[in-house]
C-alpha positions as CSV (number, residue, x, y, z in Angstrom):
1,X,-10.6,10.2,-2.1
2,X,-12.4,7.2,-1.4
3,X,-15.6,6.7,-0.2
4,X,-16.5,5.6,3.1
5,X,-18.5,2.6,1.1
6,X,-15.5,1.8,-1.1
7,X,-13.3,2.0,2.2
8,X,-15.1,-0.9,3.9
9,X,-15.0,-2.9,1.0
10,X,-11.0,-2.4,0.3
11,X,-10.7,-3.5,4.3
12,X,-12.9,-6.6,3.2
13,X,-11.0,-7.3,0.1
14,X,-7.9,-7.2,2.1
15,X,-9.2,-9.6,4.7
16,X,-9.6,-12.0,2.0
17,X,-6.5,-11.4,1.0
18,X,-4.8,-11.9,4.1
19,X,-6.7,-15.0,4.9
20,X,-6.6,-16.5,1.6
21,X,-2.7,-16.3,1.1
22,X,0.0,-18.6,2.0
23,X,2.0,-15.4,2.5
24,X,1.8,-11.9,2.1
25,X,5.4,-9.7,1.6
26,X,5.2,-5.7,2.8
27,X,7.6,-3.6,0.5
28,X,8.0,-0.1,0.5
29,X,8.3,1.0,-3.0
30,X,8.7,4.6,-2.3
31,X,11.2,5.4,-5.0
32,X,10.3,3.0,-7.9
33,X,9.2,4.6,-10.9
34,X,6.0,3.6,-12.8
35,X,8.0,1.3,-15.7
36,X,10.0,-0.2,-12.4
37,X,6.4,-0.9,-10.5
38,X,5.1,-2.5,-14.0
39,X,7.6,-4.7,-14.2
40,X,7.9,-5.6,-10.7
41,X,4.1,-6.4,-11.3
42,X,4.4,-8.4,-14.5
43,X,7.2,-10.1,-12.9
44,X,4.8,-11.3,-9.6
45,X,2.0,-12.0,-11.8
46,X,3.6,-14.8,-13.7
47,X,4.5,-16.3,-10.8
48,X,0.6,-15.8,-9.4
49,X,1.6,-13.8,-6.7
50,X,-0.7,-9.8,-6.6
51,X,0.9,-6.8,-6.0
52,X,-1.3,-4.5,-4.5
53,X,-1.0,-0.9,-2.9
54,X,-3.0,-0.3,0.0
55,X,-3.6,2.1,2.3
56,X,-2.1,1.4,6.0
57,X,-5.0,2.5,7.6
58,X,-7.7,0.1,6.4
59,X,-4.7,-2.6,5.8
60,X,-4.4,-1.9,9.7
61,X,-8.3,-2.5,10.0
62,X,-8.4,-5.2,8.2
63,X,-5.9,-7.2,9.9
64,X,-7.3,-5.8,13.4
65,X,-9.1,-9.7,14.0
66,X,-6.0,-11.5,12.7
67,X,-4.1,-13.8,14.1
68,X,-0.4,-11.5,13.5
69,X,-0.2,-7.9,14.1
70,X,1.3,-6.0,11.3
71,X,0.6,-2.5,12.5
72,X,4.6,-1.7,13.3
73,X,5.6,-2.3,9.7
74,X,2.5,-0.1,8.2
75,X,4.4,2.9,7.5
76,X,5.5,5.0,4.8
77,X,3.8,3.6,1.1
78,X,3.0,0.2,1.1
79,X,2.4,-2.5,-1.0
80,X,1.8,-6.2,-0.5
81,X,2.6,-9.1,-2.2
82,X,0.2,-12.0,-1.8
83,X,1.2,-15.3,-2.9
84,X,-1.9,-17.4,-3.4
85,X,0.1,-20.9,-4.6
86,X,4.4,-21.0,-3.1
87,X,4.9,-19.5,-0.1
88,X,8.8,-19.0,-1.2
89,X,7.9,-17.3,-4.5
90,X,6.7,-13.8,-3.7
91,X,9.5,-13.3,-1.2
92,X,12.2,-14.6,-4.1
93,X,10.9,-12.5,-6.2
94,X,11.0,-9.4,-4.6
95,X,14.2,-9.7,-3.1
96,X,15.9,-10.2,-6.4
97,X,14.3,-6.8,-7.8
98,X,15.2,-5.0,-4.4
99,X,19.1,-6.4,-5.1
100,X,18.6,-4.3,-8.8
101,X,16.5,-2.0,-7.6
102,X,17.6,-0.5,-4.4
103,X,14.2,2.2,-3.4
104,X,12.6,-1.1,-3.2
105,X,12.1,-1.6,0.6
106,X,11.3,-5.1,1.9
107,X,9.4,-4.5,5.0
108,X,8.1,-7.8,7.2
109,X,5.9,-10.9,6.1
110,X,3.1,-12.6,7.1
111,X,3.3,-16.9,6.5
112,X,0.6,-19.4,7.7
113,X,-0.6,-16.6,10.4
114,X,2.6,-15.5,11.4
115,X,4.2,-12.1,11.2
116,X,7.4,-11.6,10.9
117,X,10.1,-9.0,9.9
118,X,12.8,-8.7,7.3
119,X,14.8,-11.6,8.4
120,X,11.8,-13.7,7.5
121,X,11.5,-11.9,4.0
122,X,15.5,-13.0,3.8
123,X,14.7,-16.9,5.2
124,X,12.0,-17.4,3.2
125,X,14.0,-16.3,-0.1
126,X,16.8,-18.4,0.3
127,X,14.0,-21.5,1.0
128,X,14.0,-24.1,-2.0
129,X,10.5,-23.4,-4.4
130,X,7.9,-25.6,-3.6
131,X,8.3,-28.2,-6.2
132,X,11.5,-28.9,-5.1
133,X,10.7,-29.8,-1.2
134,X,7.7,-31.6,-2.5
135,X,10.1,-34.0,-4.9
136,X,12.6,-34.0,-2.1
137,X,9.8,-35.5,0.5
138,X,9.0,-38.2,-1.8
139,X,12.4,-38.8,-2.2
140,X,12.5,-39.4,1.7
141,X,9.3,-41.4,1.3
142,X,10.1,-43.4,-1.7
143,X,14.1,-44.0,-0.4
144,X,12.9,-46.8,2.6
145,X,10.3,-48.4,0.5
146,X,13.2,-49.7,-2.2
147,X,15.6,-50.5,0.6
148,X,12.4,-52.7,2.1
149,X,11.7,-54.1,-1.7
150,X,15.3,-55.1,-2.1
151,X,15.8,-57.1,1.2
152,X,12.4,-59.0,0.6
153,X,13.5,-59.7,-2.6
154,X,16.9,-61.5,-1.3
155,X,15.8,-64.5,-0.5
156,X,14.2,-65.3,-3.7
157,X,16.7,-63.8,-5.7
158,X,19.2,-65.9,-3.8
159,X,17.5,-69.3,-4.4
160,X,17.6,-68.4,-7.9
161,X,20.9,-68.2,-8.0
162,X,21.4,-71.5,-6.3
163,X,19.3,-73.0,-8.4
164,X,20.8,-71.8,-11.2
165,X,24.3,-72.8,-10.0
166,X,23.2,-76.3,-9.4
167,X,21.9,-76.8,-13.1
168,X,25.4,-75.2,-14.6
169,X,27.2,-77.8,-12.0
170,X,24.7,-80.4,-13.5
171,X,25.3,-79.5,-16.9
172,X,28.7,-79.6,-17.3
């Protein structure tokens, strides 16, 4: 039983949480056993994403101010996975264990402010990681800039030729 002190501090741990995370995935892990939960954990951790149980009351508390409401999905056992770094990896990860490990419930998720339900835990998995969109928009960026580099370079590289066609013509 905890403490009416430690309850207000796990409500403002978890509005850190919330408001710290780029996104925060609500499973229901009724079911797992403790090896299952450990390596779920281990799993999350090297990704840096926290796997936390908490308490639907004070998580209900401590989203009360937030922009999302999440009080619909706060049922049963609950635990959250807070991804700090990739947006994509906490949801990834989770719903590759729940395809192994079927008492694993994937409940809703919360992204940049925004609540959503299982259909966003299932969008958000099948996104590319981060690294990859990141390599992909500089891909888009860099793409034009060579295409620009090329054509200003025509002109030169075409008098160069001429020249050099004119000296073969003179040489022989």
């Amino acid at each position: 039983m905890l403490t009416k002190e430690q309850k207000v501090q796990e409500v403002e741990e978890l509005k850190k949480k919330f408001s710290e995370a780029k996104s925060a995935i609500l499973a229901d892990y009724k079911g797992l056993n403790v090896a299952e939960v450990t390596e779920l954990r281990r799993r999350l951790r090297e990704q840096g994403v926290e796997f936390k149980v908490v308490k639907n009351t004070l998580a209900k508390i401590a989203t009360k101010d937030m922009p999302f409401n999440i009080d619909e999905y706060l049922e049963g056992p609950t635990a959250i996975a807070f991804s700090y770094k990739d947006p994509v990896a906490a949801a990834k990860l989770l719903t590759e264990f729940a395809k192994d490990h079927k008492n694993l419930e994937l409940k809703a998720a919360v992204v940049e402010g925004k609540a959503g339900g299982k259909d966003i835990v299932e969008k958000l998995a099948k996104m590319p990681p981060r690294e990859e969109l990141l390599a992909k928009a500089v891909g888009a960026i860099q793409s034009p800039l060579f295409g620009i580099v090329w054509v200003l370079q025509a002109p030169l590289r075409d008098l160069v030729y001429t020249l050099q066609a004119i000296q073969e013509k003179k040489a022989s």
